[in-house]
C-alpha positions in Angstrom: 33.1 165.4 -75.9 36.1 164.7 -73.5 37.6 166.9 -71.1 40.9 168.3 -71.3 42.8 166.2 -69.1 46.2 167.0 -67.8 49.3 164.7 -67.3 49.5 165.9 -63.3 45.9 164.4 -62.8 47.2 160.7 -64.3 49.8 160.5 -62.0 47.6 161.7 -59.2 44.9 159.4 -59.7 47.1 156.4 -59.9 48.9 157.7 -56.9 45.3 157.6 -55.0 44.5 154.4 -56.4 47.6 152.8 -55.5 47.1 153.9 -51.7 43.8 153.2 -51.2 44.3 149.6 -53.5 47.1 149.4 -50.8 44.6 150.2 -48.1 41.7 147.5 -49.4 44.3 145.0 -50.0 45.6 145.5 -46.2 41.7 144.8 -45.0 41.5 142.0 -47.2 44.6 140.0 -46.7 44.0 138.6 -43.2 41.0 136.4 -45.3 43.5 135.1 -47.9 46.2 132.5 -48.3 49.8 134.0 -47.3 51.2 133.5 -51.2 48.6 137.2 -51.4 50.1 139.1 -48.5 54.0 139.3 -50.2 54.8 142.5 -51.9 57.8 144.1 -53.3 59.8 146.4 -51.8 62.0 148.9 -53.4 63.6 151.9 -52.0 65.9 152.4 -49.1 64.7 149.8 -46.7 68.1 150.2 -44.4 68.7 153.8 -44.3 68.2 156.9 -45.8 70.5 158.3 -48.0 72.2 161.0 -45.9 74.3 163.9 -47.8 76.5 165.8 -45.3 77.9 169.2 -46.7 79.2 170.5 -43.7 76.8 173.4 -43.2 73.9 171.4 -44.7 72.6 167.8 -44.8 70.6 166.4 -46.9 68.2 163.3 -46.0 66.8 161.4 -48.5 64.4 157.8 -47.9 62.2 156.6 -50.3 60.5 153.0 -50.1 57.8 151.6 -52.5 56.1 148.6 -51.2 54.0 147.2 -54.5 51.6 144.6 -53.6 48.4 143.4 -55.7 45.8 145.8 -53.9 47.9 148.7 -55.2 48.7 146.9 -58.7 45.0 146.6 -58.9 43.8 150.3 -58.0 46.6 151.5 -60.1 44.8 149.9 -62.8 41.2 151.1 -62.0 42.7 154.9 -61.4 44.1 154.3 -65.2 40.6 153.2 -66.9 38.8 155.7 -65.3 41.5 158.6 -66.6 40.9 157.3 -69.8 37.3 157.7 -69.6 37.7 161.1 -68.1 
């Protein structure tokens, strides 16, 4: 019998994966050919997205670097939610 599993804890455990994939993948890249190390980056890599109202601002930044260690533990955090 499965547990009741929520949609908060999916995106939670492939948040976790990604970082420590992420965090692995760093380790391991020194040991590997450079065409490994590149990643994709998406966000605001100049900078942030500032929103002046006068008696507030708003800053906004958000950057997603994407490389295979985080692919990778994105993948593991989602087979083991399923199995959950």
């Amino acid at each position: 019998m499965r547990a009741k599993t929520e949609p908060w804890m999916l995106v939670l455990m492939i948040l976790v994966g990604a970082i420590i994939g992420s965090l692995i993948w760093s380790l391991v890249t020194p040991y590997l050919p450079e065409i490994f190390a590149k990643s994709l980056t998406v966000g605001t890599t100049g900078a942030p997205l500032t929103l002046d109202l006068g008696v507030v601002t708003f800053t906004a930044g958000l950057v997603l670097r994407v490389n295979i260690g985080s692919m990778l533990g994105m993948v593991i955090a989602f087979l083991i939610y399923r199995r959950m």
